[in-house]
N, C-alpha and C positions, 0 to 999 in steps of 0.2 A: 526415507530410510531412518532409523532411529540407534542415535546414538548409544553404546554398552558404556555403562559406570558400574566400579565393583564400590559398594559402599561398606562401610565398616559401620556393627551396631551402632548406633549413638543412645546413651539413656535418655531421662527426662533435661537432667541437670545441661549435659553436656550439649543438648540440642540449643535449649535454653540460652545456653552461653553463647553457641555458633551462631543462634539468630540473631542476638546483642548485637556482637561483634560484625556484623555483616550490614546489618541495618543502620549504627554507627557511622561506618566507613564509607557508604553508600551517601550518607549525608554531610558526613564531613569532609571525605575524601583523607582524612590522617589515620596513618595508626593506630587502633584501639591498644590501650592499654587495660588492665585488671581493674584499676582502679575510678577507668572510667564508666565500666562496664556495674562495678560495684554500688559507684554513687548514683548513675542515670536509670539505670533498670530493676532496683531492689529484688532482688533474686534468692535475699536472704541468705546468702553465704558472704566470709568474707573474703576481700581482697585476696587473700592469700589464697584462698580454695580458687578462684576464680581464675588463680595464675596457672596453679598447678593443672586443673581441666583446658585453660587454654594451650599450656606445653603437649599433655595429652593428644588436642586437638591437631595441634603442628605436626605430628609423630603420625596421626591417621592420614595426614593430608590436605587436613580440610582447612589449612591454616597456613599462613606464611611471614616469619620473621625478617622484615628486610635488614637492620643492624642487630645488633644484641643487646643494645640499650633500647632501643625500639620499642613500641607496642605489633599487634600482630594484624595482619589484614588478610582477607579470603583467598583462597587461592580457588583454580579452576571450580576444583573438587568441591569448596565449599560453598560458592557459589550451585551449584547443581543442584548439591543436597537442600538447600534453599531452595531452589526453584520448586523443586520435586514432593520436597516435604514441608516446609516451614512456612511459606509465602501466602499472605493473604491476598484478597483481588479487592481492593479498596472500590466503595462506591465513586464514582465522579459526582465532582460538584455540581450544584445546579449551574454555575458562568460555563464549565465545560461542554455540558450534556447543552446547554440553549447555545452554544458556540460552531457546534457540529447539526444539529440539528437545522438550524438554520436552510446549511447549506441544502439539504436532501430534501426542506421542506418549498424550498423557494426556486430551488434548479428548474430551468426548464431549455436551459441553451444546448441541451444534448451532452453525449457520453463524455466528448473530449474535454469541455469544460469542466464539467463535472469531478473529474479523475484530477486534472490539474489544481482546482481548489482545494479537495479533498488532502492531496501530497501538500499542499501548502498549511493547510490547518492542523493536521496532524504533527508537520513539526514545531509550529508557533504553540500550540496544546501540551507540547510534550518536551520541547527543547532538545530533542535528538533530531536526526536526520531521515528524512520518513522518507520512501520509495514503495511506488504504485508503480504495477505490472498491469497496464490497460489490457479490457475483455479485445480478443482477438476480432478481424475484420475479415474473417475467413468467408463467410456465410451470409453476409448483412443483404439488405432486402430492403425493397422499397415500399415507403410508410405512405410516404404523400410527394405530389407534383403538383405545383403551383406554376400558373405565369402572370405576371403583374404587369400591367399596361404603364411606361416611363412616359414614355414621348412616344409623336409622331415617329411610324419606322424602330421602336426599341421598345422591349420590353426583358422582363426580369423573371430569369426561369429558376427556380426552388426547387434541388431533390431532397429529398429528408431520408435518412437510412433506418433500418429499424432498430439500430441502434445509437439514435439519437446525434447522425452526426450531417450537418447540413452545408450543400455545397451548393453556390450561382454561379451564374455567368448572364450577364448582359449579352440579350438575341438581336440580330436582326431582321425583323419582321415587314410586312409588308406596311407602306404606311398609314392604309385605310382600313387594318386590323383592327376593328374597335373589340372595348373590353367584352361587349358579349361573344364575340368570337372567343377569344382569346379564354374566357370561362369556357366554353364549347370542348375547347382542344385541351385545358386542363382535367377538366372530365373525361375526355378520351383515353385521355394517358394512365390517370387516376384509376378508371375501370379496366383497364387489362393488365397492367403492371402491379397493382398493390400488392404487397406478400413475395412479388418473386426475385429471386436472384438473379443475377448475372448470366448463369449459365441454365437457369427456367425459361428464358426467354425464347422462344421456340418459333421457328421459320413463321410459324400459321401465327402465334400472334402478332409477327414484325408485317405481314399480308396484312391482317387487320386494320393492324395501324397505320398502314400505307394508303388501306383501301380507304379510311375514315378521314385522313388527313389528304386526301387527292389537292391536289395545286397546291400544296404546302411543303414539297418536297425538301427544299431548303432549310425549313424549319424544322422538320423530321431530322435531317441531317444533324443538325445543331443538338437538336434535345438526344437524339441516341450519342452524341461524343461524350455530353456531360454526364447521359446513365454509366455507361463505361469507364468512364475517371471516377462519378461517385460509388460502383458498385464492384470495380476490379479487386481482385482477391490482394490479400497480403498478408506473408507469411514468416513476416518480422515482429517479432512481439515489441511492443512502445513502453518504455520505463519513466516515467518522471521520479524528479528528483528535488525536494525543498529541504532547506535546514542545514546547507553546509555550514554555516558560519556557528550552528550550533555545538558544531564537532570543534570546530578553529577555540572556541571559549572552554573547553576541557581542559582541566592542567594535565591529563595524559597526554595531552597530544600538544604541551610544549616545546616538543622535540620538532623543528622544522621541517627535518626531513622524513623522520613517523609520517608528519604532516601531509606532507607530499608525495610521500606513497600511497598514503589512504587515500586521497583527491584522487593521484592519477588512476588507482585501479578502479574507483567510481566512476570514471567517465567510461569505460571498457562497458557495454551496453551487456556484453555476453558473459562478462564476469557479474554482473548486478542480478542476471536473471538466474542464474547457476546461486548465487546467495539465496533470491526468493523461494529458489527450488524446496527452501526447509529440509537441510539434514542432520536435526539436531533434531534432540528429545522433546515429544508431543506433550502439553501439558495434558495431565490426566483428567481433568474438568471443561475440556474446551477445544477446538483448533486449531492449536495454538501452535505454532515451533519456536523455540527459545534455543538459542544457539548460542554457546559463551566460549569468549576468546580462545583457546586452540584448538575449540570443535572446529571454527575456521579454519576451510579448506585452504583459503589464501591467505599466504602473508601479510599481506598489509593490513588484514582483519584481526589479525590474532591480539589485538589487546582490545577489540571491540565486543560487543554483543549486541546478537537480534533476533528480535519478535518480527514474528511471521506469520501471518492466516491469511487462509483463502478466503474468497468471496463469490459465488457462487449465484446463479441464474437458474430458478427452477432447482435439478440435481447435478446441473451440471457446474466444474467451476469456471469462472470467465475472469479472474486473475486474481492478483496474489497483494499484498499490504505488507508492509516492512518498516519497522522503527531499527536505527542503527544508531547506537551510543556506547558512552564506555562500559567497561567491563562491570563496572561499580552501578548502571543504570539503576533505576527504579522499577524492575522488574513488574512488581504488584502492579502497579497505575500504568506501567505499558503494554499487561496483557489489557487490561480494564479498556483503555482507549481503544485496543485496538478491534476488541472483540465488539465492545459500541458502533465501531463506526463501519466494519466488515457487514454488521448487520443490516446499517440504514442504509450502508452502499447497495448494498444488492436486494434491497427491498424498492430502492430508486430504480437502479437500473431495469428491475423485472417491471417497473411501474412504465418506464420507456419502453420496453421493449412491446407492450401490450397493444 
């Protein structure tokens, strides 16, 4: 759903000023005054012009005087109009772009891993609080079945899921099973099962496999417990979560108990994923959502903002990417990461799932 803002015209000048003032505050985190606005950005008017278009600016909204001696800093509204109209998408460095890429080029430990690192580099990248909405387990299907010869009497059974997530269990086997057997029965398994789910699995091919596996019933036993635990449905979406301590180093958030309200509504797994939902306004170049503090449906968010896009498998999406920081973030460089790394996500993932 996409958030309604009534904007009020802005000219050249007054834009000009708003983006000063925004991009300022953003890095210094004080007060813009006229005069700092005058000396750092040459805009060719003076101080004084600069004050009066900043007063203007307070009067639309798009501005806010915390004393009166003060300089002036963004409010919701200006913040938006920025996002909306003023905000450029900075290229990433090359240390960034080789930091992330890495990970997508060199994955091969499957989904879960993958998402985990990804939520971890994304807030070391970016110094906000980054949250991955992992691709669901609705559907997953079997890639490969391996069994590895340990010892006499044991061996090591491998399911791999088509989405890259891989579960053993040490068998007990008979103890004159040698390894050509044991190749035998991975290829058995291999050949009926690849591709199906859980609920594909069909009377006539469990006959088959019963029929090809004769005197191995035991071990039939065993290998269908662990297809069942690697392949059973689940209907809980998985969030990770890296960068708290990013949030803890904001001076917005040196209010302890701010503090502690933001934490605890983060750990709420169904309040994280109602966040990734994206019900803020779509940037016009991208899929992007950008949510700024009192679009926040929840309290404890309302002095935060976040970037949000999909990431997508084929046309379908398979979950969601979240940068959470203050209201002051660096918008430009957190769509930028984020639209980078949604891409190679699901350029990996559709690479696993092949």
């Amino acid at each position: 759903m996409e958030a309604q803002h009534s904007f009020s015209w802005l000219d050249e000048r007054k834009r000009s000023i708003l983006q000063a003032v925004i991009e300022d505050f953003i890095s210094t985190g004080e007060p813009v005054g006229s005069r700092t606005v005058a000396r750092k950005y040459e805009l060719g008017v003076s101080p004084a012009t600069i004050r009066n278009e900043m007063a203007d600016l307070e009067e639309l909204g798009y501005l806010e005087q915390p004393h009166t001696s003060a300089g002036r800093l963004p409010s919701d509204l200006g913040y938006r109009y920025y996002v909306d109209y003023l905000m450029e998408h900075p290229r990433l460095s090359n240390d960034d772009i080789w930091r992330i890429r890495q990970i997508y080029d060199r994955c091969t430990r499957g989904i879960e891993t993958l998402v985990q690192i990804t939520t971890q580099v994304l807030a070391e990248v970016t110094d906000y609080l980054a949250l991955v909405l992992a691709p669901s387990l609705l559907s997953t299907a079997v890639r490969a079945i391996q069994i590895i010869p340990l010892s006499p009497g044991q061996a090591l059974l491998l399911v791999v899921t088509e989405n890259g997530i891989v579960e053993s269990r040490v068998l007990q086997v008979p103890p004159d099973l040698d390894e050509s057997e044991l190749a035998r029965i991975s290829y058995v398994w291999q050949k009926h099962l690849r591709g199906l789910s859980l609920d594909q699995i069909s009377s006539a091919v469990l006959r088959m496999l019963a029929s090809e596996m004769s005197g191995y019933r035991a071990l039939l036993d065993q290998i269908m417990e662990l297809l069942e635990q690697a392949l059973s449905p689940s209907d809980e979406e998985r969030v990770f979560l890296a960068g708290a301590t990013n949030i803890m180093r904001q001076p917005e958030f040196r209010d302890v108990e701010k503090l502690r309200m933001l934490l605890s509504a983060l750990e709420q797994r169904e309040m994280v994923c109602t966040l990734l939902a994206g019900h803020g306004s779509q940037d016009q170049n991208m899929d992007v959502f950008i949510v700024i503090g009192g679009e926040n449906r929840h309290p404890a968010v309302r002095d935060c903002s976040l970037v949000v896009a999909p990431y997508r498998v084929g046309e379908a999406e398979a979950g969601r990417v979240g940068l959470l920081g203050p209201r002051r973030m660096e918008y430009g460089r957190a769509v930028s990461v984020t639209e980078y790394v949604t891409t190679h996500l699901a350029e990996t993932l559709t690479r696993f799932w092949k």
